[in-house]
C-alpha positions in Angstrom: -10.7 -2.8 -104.3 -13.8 -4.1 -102.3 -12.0 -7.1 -101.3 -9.5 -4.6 -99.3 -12.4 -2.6 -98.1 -14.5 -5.4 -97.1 -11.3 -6.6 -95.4 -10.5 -3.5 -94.1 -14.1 -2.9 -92.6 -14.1 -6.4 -90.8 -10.8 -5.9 -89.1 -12.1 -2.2 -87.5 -15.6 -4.2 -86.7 -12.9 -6.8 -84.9 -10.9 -4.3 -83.6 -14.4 -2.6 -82.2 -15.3 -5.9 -80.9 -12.3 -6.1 -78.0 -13.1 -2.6 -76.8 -13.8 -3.2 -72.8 -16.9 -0.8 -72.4 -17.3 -1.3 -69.0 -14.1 -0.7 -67.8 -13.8 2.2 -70.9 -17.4 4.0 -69.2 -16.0 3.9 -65.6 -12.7 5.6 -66.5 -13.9 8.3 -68.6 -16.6 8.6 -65.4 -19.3 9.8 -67.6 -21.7 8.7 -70.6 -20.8 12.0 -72.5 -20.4 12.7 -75.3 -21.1 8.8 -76.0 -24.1 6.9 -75.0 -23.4 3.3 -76.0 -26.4 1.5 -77.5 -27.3 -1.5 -76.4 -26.3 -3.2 -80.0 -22.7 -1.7 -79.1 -23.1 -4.5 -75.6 -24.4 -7.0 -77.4 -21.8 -7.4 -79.9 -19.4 -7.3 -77.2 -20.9 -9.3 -74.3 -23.6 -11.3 -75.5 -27.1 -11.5 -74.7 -26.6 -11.5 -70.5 -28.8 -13.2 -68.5 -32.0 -10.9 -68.9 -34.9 -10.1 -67.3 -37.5 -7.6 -67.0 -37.6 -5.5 -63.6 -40.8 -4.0 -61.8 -40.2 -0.9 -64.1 -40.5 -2.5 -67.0 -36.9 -1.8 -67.7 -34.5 -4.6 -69.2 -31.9 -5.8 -66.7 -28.9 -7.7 -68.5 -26.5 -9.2 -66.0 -23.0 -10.2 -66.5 -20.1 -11.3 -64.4 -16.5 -10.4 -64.0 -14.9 -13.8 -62.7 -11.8 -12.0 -62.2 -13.2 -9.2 -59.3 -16.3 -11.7 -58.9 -18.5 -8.5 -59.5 -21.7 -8.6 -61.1 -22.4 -6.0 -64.1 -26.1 -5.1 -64.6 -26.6 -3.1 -67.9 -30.2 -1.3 -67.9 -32.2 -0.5 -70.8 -35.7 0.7 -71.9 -37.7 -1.6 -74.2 -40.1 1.2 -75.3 -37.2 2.2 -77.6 -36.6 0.2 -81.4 -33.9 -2.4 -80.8 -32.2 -0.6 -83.3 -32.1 2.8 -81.6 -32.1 1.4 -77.9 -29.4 3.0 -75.5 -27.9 1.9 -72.3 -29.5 3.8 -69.4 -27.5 2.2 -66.4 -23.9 0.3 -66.0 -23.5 -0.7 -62.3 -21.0 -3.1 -60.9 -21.1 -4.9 -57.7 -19.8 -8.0 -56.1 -23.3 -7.7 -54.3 -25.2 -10.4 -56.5 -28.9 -9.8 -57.5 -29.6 -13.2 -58.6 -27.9 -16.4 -59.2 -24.3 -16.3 -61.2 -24.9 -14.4 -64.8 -23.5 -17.1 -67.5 -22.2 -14.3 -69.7 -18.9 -12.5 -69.0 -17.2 -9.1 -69.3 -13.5 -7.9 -69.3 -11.8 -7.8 -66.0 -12.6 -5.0 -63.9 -9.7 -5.1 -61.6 -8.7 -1.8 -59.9 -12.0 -0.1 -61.4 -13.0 3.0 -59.6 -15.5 6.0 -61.0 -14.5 9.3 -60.1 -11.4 8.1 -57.7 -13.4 6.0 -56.2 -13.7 2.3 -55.6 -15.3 -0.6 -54.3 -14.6 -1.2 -50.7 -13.8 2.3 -50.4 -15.5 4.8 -47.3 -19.2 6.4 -47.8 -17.3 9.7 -47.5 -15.2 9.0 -51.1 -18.5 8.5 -52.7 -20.2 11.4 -51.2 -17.3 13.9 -52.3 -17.5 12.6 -55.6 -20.8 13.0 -56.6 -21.0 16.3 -55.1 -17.8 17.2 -57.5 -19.5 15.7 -60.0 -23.1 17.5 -59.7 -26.4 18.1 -58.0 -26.9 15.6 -55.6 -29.6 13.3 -54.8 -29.4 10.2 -51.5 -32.3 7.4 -51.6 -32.9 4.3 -50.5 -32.6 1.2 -52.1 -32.6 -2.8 -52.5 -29.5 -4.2 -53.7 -30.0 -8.2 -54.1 -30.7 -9.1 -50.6 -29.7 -5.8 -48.9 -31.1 -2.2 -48.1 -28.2 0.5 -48.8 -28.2 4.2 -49.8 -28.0 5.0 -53.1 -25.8 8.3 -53.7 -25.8 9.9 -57.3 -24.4 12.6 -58.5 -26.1 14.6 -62.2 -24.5 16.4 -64.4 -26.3 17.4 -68.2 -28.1 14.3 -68.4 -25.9 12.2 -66.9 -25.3 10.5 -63.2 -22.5 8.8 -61.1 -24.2 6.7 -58.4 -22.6 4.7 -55.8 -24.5 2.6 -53.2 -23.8 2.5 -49.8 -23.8 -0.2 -47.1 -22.0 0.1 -43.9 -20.5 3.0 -44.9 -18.9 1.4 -47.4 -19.0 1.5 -51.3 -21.1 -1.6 -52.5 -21.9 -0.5 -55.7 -21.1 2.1 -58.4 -22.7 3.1 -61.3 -23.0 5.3 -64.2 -25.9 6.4 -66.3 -28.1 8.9 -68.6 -30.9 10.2 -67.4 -32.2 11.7 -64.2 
């Protein structure tokens, strides 16, 4: 009998294993009711290329080689490995650094919200004010300035980033 459940605990830990959480995040369009923790990425995506960013948050990038996007996965190191949670999930095929190593599932024909990459600033803008209160900065994305649009809802936030009036980057997050 603990043979089968040992057996039957590694196969849902396997099963667990192949779920695409980037792609799974950006459908659903919001964090709630589940945060991942950064354990959850790990297991599924590997280590990243990381590095720590003028915040003192930890920046984990990884790339897509089917959509050639890059995926940065934020997190805060002030919080116990064990109990650390994903803060940010953006995707971009604007790089921030050289190629990230590690890969992630294919993100082909991702949007957030209805909207994609590529797409017109007036998409995004509609969809975060659907989605919440809204917020506009600006912001450096690898070697460009654009304007970052979010959208917050109970704790959580759809952003997209702007460059020409087009949709650069998207993200998702918890947190203001």
């Amino acid at each position: 009998m603990a043979i089968a459940l040992l057996s039957a605990t590694a196969q849902v830990e396997a099963k667990d294993a192949k779920v695409d959480l980037v792609s799974k995040v950006f459908r659903d369009g919001e964090y709630t009711p589940h945060v991942y923790l950064e354990s959850e990425i790990l297991r599924r995506y590997g280590e990243g290329d990381m590095a720590t960013d003028n915040a003192g948050l930890l920046r984990r990038r990884y790339w897509d080689p089917s959509t050639e996007w890059e995926i940065v996965i934020v997190s805060n190191p002030d919080i116990g490995p064990k109990y650390r949670t994903i803060d940010e999930i953006r995707v971009s095929p604007v790089l921030t650094g050289k190629q990230a190593h590690s890969t992630t599932e294919s993100l082909k024909g991702l949007t957030l919200r209805g909207v994609g990459i590529g797409d017109p600033a007036s998409s995004a803008e509609s969809a975060t004010r659907r989605y919440g209160q809204t917020h506009r900065s600006k912001e450096r994305l690898g070697l460009f300035d654009v304007e970052r649009i979010c959208g917050y809802l109970d704790g959580t936030s759809i952003c997209f980033d702007i460059r020409e009036e087009k949709v650069v980057a998207m993200a998702v997050g918890a947190g203001p």
